[in-house]
mmCIF file of the N, C-alpha and C atoms, coordinates in Angstrom:
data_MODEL
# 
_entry.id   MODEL 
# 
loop_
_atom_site.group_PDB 
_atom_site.id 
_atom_site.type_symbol 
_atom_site.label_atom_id 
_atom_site.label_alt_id 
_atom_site.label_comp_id 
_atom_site.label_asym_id 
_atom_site.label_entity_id 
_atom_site.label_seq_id 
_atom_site.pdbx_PDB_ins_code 
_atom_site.Cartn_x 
_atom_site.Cartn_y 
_atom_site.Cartn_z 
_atom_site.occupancy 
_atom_site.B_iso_or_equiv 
_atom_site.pdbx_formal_charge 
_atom_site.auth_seq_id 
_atom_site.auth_comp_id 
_atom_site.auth_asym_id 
_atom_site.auth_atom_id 
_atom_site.pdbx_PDB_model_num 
ATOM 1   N N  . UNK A 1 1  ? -7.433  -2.621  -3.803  1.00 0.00 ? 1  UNK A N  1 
ATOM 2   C CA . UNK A 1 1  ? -8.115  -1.507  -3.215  1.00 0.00 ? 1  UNK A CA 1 
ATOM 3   C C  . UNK A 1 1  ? -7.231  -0.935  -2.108  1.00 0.00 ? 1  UNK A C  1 
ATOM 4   N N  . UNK A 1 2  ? -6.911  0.531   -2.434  1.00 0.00 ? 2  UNK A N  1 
ATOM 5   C CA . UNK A 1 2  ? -5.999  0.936   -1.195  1.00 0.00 ? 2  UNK A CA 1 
ATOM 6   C C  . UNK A 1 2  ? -7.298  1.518   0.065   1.00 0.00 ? 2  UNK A C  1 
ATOM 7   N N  . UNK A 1 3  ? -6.891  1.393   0.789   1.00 0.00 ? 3  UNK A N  1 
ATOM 8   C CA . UNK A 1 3  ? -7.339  1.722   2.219   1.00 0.00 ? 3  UNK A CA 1 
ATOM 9   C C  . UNK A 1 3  ? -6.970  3.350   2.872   1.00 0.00 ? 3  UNK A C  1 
ATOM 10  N N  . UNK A 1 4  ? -7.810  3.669   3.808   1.00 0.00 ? 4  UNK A N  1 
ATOM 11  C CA . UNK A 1 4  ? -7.497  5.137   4.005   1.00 0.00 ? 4  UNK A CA 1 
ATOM 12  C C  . UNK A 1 4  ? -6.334  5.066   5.097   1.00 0.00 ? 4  UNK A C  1 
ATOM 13  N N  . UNK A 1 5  ? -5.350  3.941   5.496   1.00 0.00 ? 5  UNK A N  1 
ATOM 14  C CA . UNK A 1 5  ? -4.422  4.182   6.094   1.00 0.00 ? 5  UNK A CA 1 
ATOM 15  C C  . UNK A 1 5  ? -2.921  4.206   5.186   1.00 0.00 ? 5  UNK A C  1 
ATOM 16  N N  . UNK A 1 6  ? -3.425  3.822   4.269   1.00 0.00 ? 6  UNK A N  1 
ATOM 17  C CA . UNK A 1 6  ? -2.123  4.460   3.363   1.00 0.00 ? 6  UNK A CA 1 
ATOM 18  C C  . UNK A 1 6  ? -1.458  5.410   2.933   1.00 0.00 ? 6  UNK A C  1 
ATOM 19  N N  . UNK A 1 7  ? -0.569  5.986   2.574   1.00 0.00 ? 7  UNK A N  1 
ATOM 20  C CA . UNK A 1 7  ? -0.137  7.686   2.776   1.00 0.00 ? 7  UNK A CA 1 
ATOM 21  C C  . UNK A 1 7  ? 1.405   7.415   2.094   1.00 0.00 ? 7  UNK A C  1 
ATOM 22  N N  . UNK A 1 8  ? 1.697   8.867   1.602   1.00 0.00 ? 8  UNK A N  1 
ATOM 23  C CA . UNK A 1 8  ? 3.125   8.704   1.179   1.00 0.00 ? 8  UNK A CA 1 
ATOM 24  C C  . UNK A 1 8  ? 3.741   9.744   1.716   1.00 0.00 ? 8  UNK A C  1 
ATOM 25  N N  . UNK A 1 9  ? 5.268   9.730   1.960   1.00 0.00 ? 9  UNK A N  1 
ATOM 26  C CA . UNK A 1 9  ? 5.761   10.724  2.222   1.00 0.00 ? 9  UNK A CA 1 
ATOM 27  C C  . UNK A 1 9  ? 7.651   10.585  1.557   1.00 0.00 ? 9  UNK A C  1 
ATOM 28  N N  . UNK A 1 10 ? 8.058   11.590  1.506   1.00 0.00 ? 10 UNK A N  1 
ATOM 29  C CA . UNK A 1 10 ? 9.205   12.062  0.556   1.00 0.00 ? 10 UNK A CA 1 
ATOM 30  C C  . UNK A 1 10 ? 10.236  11.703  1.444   1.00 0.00 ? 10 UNK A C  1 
ATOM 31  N N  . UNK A 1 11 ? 11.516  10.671  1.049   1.00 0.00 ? 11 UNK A N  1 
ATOM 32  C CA . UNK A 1 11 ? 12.735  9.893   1.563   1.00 0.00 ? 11 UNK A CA 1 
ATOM 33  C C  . UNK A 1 11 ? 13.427  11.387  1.343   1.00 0.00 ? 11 UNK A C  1 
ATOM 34  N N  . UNK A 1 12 ? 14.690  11.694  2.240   1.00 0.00 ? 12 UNK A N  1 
ATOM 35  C CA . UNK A 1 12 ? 15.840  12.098  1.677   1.00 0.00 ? 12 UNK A CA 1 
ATOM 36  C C  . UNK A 1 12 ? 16.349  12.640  0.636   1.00 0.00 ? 12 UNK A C  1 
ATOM 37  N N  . UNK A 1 13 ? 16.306  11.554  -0.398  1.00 0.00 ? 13 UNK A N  1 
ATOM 38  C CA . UNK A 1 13 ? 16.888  11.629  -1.351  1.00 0.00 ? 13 UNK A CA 1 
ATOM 39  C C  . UNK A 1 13 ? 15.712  11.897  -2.532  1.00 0.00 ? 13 UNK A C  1 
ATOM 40  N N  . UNK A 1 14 ? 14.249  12.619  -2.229  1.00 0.00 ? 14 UNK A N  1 
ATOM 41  C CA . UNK A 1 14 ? 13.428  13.107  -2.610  1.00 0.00 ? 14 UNK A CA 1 
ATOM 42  C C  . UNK A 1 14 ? 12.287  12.068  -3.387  1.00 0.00 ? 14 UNK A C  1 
ATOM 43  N N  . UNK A 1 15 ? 12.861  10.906  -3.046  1.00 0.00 ? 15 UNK A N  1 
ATOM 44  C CA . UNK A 1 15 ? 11.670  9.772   -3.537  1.00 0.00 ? 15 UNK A CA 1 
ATOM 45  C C  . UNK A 1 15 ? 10.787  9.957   -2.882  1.00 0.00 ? 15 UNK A C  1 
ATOM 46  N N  . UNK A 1 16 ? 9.084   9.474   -3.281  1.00 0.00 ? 16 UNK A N  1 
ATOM 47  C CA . UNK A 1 16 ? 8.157   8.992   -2.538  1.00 0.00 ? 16 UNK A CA 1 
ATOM 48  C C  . UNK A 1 16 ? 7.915   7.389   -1.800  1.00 0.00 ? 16 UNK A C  1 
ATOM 49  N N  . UNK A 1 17 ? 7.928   8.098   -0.740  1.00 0.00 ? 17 UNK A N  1 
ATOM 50  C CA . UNK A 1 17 ? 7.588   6.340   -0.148  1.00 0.00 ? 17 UNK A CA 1 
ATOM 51  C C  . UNK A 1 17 ? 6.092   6.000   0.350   1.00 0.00 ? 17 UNK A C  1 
ATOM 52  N N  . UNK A 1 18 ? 5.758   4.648   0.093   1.00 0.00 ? 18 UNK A N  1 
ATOM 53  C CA . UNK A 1 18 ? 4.452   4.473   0.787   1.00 0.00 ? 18 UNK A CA 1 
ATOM 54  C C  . UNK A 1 18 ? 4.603   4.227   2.442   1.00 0.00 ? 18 UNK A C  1 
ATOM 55  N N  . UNK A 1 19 ? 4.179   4.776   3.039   1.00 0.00 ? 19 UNK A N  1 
ATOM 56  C CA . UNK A 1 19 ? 3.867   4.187   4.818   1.00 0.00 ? 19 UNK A CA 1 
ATOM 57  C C  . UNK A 1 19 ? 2.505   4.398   5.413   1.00 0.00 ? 19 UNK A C  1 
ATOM 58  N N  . UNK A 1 20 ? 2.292   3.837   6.437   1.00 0.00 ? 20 UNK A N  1 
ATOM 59  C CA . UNK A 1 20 ? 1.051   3.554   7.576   1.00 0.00 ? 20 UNK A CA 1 
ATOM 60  C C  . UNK A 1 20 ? 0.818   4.984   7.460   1.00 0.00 ? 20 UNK A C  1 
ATOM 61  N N  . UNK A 1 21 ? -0.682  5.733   7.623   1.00 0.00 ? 21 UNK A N  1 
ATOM 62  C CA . UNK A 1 21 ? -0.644  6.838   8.105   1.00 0.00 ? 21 UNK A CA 1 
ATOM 63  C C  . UNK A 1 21 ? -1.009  6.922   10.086  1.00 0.00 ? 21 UNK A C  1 
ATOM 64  N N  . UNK A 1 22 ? -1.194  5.915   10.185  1.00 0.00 ? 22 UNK A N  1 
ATOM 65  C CA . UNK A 1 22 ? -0.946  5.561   11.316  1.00 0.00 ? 22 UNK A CA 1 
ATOM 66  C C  . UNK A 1 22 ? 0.430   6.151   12.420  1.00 0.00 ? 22 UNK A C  1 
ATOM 67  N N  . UNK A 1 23 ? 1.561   4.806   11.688  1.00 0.00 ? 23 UNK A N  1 
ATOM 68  C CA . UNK A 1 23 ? 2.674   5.317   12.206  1.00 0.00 ? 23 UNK A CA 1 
ATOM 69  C C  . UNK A 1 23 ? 4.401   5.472   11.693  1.00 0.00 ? 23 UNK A C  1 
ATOM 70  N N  . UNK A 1 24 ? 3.889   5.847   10.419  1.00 0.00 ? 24 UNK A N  1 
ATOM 71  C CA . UNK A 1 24 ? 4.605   5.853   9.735   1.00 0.00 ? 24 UNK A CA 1 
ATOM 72  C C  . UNK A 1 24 ? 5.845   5.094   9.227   1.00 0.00 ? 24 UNK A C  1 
ATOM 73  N N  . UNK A 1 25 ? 5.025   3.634   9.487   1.00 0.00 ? 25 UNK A N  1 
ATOM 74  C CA . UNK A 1 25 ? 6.562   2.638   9.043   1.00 0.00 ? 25 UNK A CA 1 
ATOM 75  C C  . UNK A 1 25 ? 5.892   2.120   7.648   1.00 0.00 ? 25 UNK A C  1 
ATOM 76  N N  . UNK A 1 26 ? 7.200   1.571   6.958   1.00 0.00 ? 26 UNK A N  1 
ATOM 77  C CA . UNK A 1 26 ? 7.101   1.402   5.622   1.00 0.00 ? 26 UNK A CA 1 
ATOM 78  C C  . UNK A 1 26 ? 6.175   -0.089  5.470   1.00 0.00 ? 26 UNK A C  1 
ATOM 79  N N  . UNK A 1 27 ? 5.385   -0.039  4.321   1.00 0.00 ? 27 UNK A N  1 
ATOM 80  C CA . UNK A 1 27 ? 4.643   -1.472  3.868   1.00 0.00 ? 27 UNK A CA 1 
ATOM 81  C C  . UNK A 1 27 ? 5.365   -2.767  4.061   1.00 0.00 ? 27 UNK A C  1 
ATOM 82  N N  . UNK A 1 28 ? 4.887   -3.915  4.577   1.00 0.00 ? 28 UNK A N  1 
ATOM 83  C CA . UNK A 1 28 ? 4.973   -5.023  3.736   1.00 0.00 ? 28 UNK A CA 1 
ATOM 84  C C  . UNK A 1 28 ? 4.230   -5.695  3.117   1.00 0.00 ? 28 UNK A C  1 
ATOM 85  N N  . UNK A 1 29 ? 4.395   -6.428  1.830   1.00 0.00 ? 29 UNK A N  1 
ATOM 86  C CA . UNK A 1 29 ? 3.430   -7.346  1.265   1.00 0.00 ? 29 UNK A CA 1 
ATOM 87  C C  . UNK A 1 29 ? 3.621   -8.918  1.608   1.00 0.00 ? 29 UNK A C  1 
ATOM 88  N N  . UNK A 1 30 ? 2.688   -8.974  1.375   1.00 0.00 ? 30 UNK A N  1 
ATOM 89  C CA . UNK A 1 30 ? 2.298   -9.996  1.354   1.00 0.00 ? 30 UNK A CA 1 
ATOM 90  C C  . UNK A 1 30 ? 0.558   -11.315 0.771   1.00 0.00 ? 30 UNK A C  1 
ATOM 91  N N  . UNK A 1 31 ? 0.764   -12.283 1.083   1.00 0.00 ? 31 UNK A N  1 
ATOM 92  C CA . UNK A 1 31 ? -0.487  -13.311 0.732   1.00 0.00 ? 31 UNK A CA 1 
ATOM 93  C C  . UNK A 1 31 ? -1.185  -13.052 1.442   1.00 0.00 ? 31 UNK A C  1 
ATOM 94  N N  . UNK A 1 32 ? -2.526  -13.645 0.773   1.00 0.00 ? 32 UNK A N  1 
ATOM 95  C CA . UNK A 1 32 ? -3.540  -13.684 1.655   1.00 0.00 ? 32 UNK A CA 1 
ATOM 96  C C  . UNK A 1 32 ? -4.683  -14.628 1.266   1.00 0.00 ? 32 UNK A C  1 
ATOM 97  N N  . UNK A 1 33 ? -5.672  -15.209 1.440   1.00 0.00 ? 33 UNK A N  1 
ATOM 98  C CA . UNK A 1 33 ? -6.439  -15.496 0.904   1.00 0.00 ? 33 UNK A CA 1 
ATOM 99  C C  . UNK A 1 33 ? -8.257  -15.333 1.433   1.00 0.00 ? 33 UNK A C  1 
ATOM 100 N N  . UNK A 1 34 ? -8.925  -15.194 0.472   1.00 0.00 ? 34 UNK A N  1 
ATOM 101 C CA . UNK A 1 34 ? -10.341 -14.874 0.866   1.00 0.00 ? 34 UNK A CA 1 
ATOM 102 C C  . UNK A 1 34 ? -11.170 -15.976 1.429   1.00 0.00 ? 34 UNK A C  1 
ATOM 103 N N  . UNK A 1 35 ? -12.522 -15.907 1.763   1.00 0.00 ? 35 UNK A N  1 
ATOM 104 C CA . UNK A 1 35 ? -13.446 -16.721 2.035   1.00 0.00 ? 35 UNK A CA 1 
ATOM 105 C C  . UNK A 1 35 ? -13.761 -17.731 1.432   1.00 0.00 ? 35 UNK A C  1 
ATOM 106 N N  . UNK A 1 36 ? -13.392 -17.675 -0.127  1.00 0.00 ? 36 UNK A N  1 
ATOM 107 C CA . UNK A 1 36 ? -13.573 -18.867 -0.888  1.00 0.00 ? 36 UNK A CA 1 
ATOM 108 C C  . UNK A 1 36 ? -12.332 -19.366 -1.227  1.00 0.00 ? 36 UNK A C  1 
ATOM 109 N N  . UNK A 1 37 ? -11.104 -19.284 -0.584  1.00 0.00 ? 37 UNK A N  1 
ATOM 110 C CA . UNK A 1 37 ? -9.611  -19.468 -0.939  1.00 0.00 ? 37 UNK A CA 1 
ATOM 111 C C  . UNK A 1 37 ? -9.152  -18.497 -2.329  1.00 0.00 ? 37 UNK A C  1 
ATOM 112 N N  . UNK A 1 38 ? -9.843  -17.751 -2.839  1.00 0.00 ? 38 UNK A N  1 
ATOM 113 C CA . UNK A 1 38 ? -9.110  -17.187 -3.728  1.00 0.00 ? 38 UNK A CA 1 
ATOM 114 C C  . UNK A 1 38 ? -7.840  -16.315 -3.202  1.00 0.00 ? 38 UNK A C  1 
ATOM 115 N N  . UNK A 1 39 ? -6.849  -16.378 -3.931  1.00 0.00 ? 39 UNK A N  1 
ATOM 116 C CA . UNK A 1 39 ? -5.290  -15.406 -3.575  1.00 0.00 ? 39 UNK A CA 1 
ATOM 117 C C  . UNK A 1 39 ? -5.616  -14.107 -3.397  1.00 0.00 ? 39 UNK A C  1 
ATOM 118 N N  . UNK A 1 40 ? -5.183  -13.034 -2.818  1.00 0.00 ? 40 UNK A N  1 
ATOM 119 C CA . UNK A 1 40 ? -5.005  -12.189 -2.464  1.00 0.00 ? 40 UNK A CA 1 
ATOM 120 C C  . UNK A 1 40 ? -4.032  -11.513 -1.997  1.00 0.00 ? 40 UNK A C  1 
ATOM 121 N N  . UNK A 1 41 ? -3.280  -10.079 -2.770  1.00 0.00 ? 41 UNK A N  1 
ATOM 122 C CA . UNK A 1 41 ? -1.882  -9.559  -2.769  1.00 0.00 ? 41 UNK A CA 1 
ATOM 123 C C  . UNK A 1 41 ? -2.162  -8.997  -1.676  1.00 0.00 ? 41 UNK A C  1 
ATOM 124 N N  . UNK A 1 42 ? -1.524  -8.374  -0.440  1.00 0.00 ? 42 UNK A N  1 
ATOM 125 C CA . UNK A 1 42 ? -1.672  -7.640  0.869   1.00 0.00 ? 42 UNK A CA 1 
ATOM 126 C C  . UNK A 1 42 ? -0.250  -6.948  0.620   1.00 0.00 ? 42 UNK A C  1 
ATOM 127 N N  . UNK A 1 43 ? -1.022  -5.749  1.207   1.00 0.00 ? 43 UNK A N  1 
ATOM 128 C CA . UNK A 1 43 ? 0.149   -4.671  1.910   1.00 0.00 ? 43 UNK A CA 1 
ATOM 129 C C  . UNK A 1 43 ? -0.395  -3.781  3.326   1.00 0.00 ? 43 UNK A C  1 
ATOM 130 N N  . UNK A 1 44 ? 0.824   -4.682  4.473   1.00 0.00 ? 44 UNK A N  1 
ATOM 131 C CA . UNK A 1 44 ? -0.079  -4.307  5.420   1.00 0.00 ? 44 UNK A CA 1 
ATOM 132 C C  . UNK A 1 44 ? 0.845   -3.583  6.238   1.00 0.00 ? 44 UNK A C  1 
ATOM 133 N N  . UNK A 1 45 ? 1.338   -3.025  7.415   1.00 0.00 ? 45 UNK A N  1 
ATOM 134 C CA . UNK A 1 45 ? 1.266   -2.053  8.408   1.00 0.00 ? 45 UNK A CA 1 
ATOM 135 C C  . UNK A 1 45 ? 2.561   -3.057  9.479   1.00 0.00 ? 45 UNK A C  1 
ATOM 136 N N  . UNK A 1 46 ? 3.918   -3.488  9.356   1.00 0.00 ? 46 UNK A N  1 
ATOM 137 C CA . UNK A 1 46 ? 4.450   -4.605  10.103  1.00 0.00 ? 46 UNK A CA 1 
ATOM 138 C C  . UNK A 1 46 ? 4.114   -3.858  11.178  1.00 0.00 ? 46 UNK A C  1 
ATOM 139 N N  . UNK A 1 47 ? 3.851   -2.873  11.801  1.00 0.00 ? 47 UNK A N  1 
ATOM 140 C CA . UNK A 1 47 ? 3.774   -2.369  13.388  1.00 0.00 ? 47 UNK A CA 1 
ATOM 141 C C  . UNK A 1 47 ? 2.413   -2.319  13.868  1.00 0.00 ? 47 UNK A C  1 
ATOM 142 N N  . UNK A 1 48 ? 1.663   -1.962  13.135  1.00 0.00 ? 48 UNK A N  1 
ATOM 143 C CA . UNK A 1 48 ? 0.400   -1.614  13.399  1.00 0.00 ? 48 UNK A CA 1 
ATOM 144 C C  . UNK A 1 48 ? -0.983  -2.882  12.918  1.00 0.00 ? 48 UNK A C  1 
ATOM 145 N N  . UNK A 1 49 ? -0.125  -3.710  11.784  1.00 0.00 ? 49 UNK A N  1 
ATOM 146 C CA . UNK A 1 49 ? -0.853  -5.457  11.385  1.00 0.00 ? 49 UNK A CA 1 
ATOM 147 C C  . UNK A 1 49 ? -2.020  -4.545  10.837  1.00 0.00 ? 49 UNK A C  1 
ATOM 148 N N  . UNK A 1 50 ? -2.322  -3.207  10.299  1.00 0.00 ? 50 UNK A N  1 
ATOM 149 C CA . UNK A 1 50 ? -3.768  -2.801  9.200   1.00 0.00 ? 50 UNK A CA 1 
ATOM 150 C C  . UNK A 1 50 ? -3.193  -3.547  7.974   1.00 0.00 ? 50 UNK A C  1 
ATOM 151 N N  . UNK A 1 51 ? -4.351  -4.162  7.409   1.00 0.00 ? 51 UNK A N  1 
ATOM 152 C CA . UNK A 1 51 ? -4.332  -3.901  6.204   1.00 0.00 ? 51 UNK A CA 1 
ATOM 153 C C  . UNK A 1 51 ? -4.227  -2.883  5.546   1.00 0.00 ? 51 UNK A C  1 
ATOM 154 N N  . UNK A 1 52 ? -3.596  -1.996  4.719   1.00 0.00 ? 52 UNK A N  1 
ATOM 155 C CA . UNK A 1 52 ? -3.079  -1.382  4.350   1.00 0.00 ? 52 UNK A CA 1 
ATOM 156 C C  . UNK A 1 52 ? -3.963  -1.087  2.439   1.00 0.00 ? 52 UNK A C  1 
ATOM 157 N N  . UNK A 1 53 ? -3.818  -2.339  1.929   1.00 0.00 ? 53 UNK A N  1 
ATOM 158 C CA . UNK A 1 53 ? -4.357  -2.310  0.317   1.00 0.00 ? 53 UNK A CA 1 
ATOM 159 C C  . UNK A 1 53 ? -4.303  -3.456  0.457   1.00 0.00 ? 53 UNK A C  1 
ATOM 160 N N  . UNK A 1 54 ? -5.396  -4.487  -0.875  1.00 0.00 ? 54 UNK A N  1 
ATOM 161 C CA . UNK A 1 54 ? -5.707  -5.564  -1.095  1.00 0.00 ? 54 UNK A CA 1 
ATOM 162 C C  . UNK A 1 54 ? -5.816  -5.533  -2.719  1.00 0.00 ? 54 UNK A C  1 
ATOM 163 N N  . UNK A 1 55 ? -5.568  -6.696  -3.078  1.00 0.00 ? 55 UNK A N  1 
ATOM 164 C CA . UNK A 1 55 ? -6.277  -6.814  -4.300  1.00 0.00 ? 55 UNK A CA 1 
ATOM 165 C C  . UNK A 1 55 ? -5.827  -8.341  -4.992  1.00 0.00 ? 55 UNK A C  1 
ATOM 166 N N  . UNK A 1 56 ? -6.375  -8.056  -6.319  1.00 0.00 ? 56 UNK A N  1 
ATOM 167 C CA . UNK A 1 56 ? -6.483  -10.216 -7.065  1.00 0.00 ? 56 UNK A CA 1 
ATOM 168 C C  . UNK A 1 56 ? -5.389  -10.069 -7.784  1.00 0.00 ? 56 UNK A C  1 
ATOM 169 N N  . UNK A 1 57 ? -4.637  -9.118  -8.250  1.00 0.00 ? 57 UNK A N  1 
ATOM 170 C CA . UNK A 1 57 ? -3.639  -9.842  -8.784  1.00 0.00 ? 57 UNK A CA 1 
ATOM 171 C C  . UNK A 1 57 ? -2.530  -8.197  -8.967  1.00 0.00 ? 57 UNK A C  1 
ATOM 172 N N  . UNK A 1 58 ? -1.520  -9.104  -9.350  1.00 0.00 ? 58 UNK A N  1 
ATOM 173 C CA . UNK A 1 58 ? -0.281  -7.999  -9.639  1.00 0.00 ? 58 UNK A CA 1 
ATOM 174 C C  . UNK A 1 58 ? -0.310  -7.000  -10.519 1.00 0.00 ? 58 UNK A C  1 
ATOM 175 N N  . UNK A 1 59 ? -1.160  -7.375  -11.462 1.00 0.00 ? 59 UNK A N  1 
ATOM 176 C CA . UNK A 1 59 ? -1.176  -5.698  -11.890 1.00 0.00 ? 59 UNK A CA 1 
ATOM 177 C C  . UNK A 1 59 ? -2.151  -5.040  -11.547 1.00 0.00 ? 59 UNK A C  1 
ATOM 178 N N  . UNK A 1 60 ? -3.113  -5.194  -11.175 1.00 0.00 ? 60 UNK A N  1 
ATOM 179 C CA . UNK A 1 60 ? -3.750  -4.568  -10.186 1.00 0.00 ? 60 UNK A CA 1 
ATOM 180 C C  . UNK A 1 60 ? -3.075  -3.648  -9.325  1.00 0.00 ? 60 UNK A C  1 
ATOM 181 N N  . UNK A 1 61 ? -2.217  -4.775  -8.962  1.00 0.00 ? 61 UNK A N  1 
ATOM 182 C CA . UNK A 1 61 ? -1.702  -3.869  -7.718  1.00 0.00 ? 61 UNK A CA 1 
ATOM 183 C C  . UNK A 1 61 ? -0.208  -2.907  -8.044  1.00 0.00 ? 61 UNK A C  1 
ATOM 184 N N  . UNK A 1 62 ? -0.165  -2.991  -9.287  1.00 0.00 ? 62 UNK A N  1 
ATOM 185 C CA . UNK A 1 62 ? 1.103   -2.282  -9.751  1.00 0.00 ? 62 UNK A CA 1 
ATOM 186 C C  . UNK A 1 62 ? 0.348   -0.943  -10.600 1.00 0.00 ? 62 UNK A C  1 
ATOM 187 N N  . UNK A 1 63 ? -1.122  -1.041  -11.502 1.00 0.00 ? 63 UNK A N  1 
ATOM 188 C CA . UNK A 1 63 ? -1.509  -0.011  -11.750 1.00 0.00 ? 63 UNK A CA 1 
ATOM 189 C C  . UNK A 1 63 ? -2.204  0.847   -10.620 1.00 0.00 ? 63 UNK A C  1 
ATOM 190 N N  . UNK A 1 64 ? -2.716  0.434   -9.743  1.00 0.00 ? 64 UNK A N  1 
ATOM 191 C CA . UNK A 1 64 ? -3.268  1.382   -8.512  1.00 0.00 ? 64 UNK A CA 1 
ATOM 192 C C  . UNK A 1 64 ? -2.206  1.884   -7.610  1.00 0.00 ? 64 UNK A C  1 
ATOM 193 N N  . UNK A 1 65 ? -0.828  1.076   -7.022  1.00 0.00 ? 65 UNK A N  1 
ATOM 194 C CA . UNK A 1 65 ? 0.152   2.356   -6.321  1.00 0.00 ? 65 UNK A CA 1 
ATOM 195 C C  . UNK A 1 65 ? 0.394   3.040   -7.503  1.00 0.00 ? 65 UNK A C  1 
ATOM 196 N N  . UNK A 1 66 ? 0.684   2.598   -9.236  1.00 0.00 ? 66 UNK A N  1 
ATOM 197 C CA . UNK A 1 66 ? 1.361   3.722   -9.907  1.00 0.00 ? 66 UNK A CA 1 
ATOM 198 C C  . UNK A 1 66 ? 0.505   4.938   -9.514  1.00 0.00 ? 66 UNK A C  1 
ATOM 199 N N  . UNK A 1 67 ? -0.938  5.181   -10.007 1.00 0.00 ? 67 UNK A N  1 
ATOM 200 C CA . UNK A 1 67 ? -2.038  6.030   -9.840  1.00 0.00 ? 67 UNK A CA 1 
ATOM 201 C C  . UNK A 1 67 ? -2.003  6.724   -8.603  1.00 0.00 ? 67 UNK A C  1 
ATOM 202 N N  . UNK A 1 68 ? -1.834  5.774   -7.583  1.00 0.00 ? 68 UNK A N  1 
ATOM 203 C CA . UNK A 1 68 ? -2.044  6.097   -5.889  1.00 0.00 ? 68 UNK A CA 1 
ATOM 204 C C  . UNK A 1 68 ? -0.652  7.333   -6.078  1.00 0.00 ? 68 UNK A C  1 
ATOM 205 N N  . UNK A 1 69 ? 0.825   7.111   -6.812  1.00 0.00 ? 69 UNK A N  1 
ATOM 206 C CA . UNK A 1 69 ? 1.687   8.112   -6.077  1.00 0.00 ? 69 UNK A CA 1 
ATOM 207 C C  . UNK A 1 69 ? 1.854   9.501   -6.766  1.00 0.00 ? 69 UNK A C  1 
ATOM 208 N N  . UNK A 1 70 ? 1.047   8.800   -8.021  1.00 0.00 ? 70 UNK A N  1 
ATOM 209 C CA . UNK A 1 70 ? 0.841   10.048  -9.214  1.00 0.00 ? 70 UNK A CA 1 
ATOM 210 C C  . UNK A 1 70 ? -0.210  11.124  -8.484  1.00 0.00 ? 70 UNK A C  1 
ATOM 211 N N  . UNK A 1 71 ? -0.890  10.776  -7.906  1.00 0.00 ? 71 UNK A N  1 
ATOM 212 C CA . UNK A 1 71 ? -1.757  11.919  -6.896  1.00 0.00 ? 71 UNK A CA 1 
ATOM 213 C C  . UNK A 1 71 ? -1.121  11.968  -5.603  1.00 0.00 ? 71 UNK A C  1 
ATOM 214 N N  . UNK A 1 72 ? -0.326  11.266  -5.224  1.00 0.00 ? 72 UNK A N  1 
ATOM 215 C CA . UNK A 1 72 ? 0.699   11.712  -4.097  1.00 0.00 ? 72 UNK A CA 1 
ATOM 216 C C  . UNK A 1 72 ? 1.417   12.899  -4.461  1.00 0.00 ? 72 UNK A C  1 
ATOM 217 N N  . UNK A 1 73 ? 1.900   12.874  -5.413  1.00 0.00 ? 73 UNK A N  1 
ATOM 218 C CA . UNK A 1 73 ? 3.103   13.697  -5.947  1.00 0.00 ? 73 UNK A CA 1 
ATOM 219 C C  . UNK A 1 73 ? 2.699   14.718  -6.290  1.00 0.00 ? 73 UNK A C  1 
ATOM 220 N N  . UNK A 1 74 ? 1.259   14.613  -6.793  1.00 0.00 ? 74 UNK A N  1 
ATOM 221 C CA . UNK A 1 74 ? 0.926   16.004  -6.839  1.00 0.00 ? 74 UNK A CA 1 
ATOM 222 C C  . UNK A 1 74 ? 0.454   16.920  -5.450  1.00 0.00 ? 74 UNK A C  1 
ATOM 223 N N  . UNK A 1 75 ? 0.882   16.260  -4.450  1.00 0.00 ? 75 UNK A N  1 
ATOM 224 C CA . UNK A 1 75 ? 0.044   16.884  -3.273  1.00 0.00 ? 75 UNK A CA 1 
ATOM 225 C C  . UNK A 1 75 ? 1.737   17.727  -2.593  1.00 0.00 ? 75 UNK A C  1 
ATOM 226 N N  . UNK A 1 76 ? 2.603   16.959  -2.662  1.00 0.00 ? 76 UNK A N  1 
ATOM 227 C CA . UNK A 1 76 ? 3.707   16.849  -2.281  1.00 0.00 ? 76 UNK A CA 1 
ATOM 228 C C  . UNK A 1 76 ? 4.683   18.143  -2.901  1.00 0.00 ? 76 UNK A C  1 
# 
């Protein structure tokens, strides 16, 4: 699940990148785990420590940024 502090914006070299809409530094991922120990993928905010997006597993989290930049890109 992405979060409303997530945001993309266009590198240089005309890629999209994900960052904080906060303060604009780039994601990291990382572990996590829930209330009942289940795993949990994180992408969170290294300056700002938001959670950023969550979710149970890797493709999860590889079909929702694909989706997430495909409506980036169209904004862009």
């Amino acid at each position: 699940m992405i979060e409303n502090h997530l945001c993309g914006m266009k590198a240089r070299n005309g890629t999209l990148i994900f960052v904080c809409s906060t303060c604009k530094e780039p994601p990291n991922f990382t572990f996590g785990a829930q209330a009942k120990g289940e795993l949990v993928y994180l992408m969170l905010c290294p300056k700002c420590g938001l959670v950023l997006a969550e979710w149970g597993s890797l493709e999860d989290r590889h079909r929702e940024l694909s989706e997430f930049g495909q409506k980036l890109r169209t904004h862009h």
